[in-house]
NUTIDO-348820 format. One record per residue: x, y, z of N, C-alpha, C, O, CB in turn. Coordinates in steps of 0.1 Angstrom, whole numbers, padded with zeros to 4 digits. Glycine has a CB too. Example, Ala and Ser with C-alpha at 12.3 -4.5 7.8 and 13.67 -1.06 7.14 Angstrom:
2
PT     nc1     nc2     nc3    cac1    cac2    cac3     cc1     cc2     cc3     oc1     oc2     oc3    cbc1    cbc2    cbc3
PT    0132   -0057    0078    0123   -0045    0078    0132   -0033    0078    0142   -0033    0085    0113   -0045    0090
PT    0128   -0022    0071    0137   -0011    0071    0129    0000    0079    0134    0011    0080    0141   -0006    0057
END
This chain:
160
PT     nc1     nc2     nc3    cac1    cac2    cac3     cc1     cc2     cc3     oc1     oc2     oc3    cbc1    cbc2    cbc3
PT    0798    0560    1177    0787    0563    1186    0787    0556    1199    0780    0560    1208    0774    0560    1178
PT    0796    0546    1200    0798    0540    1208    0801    0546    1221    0796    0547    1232    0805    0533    1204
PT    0811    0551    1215    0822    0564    1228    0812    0574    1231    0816    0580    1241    0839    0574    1220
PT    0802    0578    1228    0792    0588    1236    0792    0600    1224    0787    0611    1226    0800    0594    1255
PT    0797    0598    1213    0796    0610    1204    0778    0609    1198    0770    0600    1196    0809    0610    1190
PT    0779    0620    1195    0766    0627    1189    0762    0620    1173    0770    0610    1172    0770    0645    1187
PT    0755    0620    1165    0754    0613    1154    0762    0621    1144    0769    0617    1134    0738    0610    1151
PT    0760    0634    1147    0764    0644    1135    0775    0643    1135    0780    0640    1124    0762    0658    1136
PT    0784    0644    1149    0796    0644    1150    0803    0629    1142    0811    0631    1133    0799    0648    1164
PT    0800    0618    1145    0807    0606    1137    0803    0609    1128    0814    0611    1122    0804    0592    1139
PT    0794    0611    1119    0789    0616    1104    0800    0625    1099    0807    0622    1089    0773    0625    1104
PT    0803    0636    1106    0813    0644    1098    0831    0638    1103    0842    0641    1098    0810    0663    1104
PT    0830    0631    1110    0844    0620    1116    0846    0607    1102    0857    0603    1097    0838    0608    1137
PT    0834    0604    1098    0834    0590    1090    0837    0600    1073    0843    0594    1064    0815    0578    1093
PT    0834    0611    1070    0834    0623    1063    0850    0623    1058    0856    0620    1048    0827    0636    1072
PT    0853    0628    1069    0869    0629    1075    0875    0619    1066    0879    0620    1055    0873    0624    1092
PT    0875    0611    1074    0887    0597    1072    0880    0595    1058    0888    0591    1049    0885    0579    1085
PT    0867    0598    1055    0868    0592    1037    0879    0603    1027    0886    0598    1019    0847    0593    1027
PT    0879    0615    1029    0881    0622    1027    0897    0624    1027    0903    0631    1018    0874    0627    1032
PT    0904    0618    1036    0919    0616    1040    0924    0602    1035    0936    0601    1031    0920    0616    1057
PT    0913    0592    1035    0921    0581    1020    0917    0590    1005    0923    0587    0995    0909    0559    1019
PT    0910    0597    1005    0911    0599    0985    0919    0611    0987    0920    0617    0976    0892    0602    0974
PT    0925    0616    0995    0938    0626    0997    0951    0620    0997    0961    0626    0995    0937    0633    1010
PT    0949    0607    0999    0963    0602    1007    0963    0593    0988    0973    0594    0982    0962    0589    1029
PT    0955    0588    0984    0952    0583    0971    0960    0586    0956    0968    0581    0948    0939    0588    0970
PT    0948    0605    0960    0954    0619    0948    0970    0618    0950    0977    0617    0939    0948    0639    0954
PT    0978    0619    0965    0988    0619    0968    0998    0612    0963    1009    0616    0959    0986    0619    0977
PT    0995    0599    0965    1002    0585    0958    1005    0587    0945    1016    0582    0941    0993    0572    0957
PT    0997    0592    0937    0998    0599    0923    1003    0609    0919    1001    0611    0907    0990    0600    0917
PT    1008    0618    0925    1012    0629    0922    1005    0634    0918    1007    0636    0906    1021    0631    0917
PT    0987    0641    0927    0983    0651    0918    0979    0657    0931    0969    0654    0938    0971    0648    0906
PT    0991    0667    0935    0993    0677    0948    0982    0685    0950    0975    0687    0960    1005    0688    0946
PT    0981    0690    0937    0971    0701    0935    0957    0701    0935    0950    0711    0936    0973    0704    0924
PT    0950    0683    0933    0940    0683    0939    0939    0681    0953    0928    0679    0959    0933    0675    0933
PT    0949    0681    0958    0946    0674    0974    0950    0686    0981    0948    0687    0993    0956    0659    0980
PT    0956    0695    0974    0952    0711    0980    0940    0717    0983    0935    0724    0992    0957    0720    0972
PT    0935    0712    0969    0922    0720    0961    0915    0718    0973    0912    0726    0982    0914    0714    0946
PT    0913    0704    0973    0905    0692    0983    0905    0696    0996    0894    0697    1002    0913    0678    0984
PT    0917    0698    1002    0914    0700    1020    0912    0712    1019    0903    0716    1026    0926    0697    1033
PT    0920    0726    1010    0912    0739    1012    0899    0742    1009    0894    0750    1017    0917    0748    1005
PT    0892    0737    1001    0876    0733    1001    0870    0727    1013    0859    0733    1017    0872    0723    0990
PT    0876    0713    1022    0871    0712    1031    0872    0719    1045    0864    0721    1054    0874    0703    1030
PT    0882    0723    1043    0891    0733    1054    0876    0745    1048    0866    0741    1054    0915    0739    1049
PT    0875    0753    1042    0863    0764    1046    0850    0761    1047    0841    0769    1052    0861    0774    1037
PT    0848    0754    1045    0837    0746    1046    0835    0745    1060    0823    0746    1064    0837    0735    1040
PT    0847    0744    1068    0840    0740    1083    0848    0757    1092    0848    0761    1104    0848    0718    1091
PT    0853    0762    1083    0859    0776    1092    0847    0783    1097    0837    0783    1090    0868    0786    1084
PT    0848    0790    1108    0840    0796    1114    0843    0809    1112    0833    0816    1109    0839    0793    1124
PT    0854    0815    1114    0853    0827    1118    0861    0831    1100    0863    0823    1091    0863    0831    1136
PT    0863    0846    1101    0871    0855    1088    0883    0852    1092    0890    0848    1083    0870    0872    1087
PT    0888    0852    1105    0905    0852    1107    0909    0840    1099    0917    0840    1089    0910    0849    1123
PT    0903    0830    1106    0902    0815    1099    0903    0813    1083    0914    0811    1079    0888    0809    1103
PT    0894    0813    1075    0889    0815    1066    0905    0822    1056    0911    0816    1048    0874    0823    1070
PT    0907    0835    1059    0918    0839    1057    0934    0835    1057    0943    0837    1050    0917    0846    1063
PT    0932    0826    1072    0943    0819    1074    0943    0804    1062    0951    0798    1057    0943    0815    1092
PT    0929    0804    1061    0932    0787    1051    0936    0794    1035    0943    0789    1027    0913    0773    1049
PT    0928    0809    1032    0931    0810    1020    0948    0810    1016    0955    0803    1007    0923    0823    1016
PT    0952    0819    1026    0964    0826    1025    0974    0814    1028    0984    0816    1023    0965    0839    1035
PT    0974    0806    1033    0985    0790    1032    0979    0787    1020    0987    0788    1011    0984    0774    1045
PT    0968    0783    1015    0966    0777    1000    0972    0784    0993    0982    0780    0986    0953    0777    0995
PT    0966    0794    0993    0978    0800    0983    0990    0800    0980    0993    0801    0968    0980    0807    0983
PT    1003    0799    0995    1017    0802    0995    1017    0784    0987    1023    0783    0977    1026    0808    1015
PT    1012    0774    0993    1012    0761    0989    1009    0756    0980    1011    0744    0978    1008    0755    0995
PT    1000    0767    0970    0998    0761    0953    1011    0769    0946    1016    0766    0935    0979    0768    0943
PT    1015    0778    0953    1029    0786    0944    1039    0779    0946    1049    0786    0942    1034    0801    0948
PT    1044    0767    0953    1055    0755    0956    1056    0744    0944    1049    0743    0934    1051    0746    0971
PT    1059    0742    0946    1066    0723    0940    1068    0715    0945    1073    0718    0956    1076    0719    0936
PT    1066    0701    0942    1067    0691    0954    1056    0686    0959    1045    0690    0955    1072    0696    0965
PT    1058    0677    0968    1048    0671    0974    1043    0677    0988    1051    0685    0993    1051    0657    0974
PT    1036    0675    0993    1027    0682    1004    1037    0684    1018    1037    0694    1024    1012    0671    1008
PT    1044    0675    1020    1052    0673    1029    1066    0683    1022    1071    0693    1027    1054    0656    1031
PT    1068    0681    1016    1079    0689    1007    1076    0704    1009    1086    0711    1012    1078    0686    0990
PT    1062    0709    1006    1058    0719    1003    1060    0726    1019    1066    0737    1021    1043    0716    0995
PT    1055    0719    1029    1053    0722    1042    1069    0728    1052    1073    0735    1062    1046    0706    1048
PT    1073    0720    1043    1088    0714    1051    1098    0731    1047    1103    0739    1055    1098    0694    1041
PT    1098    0731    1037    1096    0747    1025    1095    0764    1037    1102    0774    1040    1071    0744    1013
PT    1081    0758    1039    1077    0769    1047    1081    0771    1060    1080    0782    1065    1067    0769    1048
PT    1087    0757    1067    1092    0759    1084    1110    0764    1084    1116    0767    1094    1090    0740    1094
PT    1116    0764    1068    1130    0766    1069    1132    0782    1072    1124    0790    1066    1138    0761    1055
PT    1141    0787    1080    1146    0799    1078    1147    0807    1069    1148    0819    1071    1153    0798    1081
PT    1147    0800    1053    1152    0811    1044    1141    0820    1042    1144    0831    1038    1156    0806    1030
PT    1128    0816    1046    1120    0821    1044    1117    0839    1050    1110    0849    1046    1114    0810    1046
PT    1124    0837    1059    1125    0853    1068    1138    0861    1058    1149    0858    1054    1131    0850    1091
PT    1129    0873    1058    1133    0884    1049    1148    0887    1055    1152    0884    1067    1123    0898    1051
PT    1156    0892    1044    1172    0895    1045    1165    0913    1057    1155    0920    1056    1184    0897    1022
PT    1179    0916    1067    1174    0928    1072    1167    0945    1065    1159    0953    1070    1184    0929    1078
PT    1177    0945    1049    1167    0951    1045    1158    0952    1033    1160    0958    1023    1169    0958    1046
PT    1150    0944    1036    1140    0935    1030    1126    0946    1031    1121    0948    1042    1138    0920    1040
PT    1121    0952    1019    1105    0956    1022    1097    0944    1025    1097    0933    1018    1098    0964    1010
PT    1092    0946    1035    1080    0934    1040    1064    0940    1040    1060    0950    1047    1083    0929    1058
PT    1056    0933    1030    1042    0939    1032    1036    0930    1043    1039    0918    1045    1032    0940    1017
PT    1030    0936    1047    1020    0927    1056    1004    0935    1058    0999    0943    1051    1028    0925    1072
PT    0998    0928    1069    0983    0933    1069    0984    0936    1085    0991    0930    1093    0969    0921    1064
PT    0977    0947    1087    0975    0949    1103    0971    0932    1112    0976    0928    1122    0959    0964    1106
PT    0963    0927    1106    0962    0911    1113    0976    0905    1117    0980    0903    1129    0956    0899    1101
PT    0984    0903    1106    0997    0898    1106    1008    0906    1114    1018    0900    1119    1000    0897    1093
PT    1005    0920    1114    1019    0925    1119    1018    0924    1138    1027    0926    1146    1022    0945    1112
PT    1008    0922    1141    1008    0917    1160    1019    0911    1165    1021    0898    1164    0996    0907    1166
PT    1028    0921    1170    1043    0915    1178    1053    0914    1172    1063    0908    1176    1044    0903    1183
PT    1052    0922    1160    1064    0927    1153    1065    0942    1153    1057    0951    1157    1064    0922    1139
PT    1080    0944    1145    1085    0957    1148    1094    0962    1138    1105    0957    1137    1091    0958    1159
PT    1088    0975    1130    1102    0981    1121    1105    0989    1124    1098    0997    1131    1102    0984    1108
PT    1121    0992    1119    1122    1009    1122    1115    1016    1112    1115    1028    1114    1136    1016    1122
PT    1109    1011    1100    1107    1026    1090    1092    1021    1088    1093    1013    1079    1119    1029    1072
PT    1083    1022    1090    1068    1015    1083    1058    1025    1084    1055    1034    1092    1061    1001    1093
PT    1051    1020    1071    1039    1027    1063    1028    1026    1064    1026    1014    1060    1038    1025    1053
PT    1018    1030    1067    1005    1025    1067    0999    1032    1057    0998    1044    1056    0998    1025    1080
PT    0995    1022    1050    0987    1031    1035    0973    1028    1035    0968    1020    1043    0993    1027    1017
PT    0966    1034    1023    0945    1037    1024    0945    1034    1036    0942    1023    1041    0931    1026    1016
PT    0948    1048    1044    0934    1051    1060    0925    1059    1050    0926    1071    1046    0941    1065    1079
PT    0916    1052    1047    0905    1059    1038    0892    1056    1047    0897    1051    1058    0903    1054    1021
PT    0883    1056    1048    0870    1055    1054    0865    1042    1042    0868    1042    1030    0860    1073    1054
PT    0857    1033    1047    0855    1018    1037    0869    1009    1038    0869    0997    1038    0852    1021    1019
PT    0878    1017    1038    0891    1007    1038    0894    1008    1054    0895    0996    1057    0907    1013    1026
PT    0896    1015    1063    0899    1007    1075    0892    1023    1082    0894    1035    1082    0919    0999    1079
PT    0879    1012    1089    0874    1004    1089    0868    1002    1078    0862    1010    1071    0869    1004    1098
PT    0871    0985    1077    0860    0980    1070    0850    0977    1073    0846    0970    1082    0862    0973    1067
PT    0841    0985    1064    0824    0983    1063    0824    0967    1071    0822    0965    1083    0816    0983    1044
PT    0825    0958    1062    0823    0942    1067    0830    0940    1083    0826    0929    1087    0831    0930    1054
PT    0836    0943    1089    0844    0942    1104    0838    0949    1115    0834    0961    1111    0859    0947    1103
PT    0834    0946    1130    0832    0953    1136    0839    0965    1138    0850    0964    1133    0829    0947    1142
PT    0838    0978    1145    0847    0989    1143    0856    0989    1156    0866    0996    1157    0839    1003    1141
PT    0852    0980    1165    0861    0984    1175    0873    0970    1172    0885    0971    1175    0853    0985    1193
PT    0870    0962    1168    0881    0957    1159    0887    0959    1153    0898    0953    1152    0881    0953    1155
PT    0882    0968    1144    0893    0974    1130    0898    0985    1139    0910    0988    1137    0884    0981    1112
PT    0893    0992    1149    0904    1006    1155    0912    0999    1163    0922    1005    1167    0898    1019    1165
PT    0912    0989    1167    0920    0983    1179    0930    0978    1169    0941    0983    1172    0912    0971    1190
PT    0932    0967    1155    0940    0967    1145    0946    0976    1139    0957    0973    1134    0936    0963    1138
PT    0940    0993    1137    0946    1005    1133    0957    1009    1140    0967    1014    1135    0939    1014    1132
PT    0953    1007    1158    0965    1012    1166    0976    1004    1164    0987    1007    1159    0962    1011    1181
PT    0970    0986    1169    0980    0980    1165    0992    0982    1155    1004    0981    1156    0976    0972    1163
PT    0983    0987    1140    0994    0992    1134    1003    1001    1135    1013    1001    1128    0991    0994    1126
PT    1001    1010    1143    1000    1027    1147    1015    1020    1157    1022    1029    1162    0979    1037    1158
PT    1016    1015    1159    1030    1006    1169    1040    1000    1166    1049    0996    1174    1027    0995    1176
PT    1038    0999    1148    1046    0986    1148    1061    0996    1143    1071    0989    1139    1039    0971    1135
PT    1062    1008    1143    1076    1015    1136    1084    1017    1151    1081    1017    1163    1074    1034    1124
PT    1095    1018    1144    1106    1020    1159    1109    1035    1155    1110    1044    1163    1124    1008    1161
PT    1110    1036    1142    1116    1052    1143    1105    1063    1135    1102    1075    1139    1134    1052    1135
PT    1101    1057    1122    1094    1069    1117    1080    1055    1110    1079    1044    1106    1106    1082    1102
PT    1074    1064    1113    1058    1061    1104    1049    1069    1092    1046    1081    1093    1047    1062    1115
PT    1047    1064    1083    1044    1073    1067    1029    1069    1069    1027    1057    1069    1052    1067    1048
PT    1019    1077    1071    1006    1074    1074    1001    1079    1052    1007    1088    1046    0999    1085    1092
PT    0992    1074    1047    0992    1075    1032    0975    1073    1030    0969    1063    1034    1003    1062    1022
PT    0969    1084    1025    0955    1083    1020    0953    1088    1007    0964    1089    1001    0945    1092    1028
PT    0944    1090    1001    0939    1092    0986    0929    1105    0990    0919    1105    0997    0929    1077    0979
PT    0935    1115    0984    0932    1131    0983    0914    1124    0980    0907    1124    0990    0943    1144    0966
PT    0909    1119    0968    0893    1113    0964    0887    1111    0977    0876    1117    0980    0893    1096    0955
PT    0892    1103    0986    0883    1092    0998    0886    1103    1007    0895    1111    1006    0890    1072    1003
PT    0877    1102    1018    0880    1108    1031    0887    1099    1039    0888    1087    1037    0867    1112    1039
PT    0890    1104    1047    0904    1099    1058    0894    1095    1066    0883    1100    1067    0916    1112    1067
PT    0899    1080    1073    0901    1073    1083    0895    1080    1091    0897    1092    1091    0911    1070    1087
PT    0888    1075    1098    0878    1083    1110    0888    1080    1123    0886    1086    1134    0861    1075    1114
PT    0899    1069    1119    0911    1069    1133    0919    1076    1132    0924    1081    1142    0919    1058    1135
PT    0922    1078    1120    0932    1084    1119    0931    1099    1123    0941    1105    1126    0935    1082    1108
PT    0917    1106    1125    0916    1117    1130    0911    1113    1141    0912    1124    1148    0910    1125    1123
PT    0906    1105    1147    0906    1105    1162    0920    1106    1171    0922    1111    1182    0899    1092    1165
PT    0930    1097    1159    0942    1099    1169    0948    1113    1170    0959    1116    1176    0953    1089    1165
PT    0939    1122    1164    0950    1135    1162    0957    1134    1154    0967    1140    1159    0959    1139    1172
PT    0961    1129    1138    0971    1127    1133    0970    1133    1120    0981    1136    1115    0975    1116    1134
PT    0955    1136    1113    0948    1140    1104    0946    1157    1104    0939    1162    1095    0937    1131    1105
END
């Protein structure tokens, strides 16, 4: 409080550091898995946005499916092996595929509830549909469910 911070803010700072000795603690003991548990609980707790929120689930996850210790686990994920051999099926999510590129890619459920999602604003989810709508170099397999109605982009783009 000294340095000019707010009360709340040292409150959730003093929060922190308690929080990073009984991590660093669990750690000492080899129990990985609560100190995963631990900062992915704290980690949403303070996320703001869905991207966010997504981004902490989706490393928790790749990081409870490892072995090893946290640093181990980390170290894991920055190696090269990790990028797909060239022909490699790769799933991904229209979020994830921004600035990448295949020659052969699919986009499957353009259904109406599935993109757009109800929960997402819509000029968000069409601006993520194009994005997808970009990412093939040579052919694109667009895939719906005869049941659901088609994508309201997918017929905007003319493609439906």
């Amino acid at each position: 409080m000294d340095s000019g911070l707010g009360e709340d803010a040292v409150e959730k700072y003093l929060e922190l550091a308690k929080k990073i000795c009984e991590w660093r603690s669990l750690s000492e003991r080899n129990f990985h898995a609560l100190v995963l548990d631990g900062v992915s609980e704290w980690m949403l707790r303070w996320a703001k946005s869905d991207q966010g929120k997504r981004s902490i689930t989706t490393t928790y996850d790749v990081l409870t499916r490892l072995n090893g210790t946290f640093s181990d686990r980390l170290e894991f994920l920055r190696r090269r092996n990790n990028e797909p051999a060239a022909d490699a099926v790769v799933l991904t999510t229209f979020h994830s595929s921004k600035g990448l590129e295949w020659d052969h890619t699919a986009l499957i459920r353009l259904e109406e509830t599935v993109i757009p999602d109800e929960g997402s604003p819509e000029a968000e989810e069409r601006r993520l549909f194009y994005v997808g709508l970009t990412r093939a170099r040579q052919t694109m397999l667009l895939s719906t469910a005869k049941k659901h109605p088609t994508s309201r982009f997918v017929v905007e783009s003319g493609l439906a």
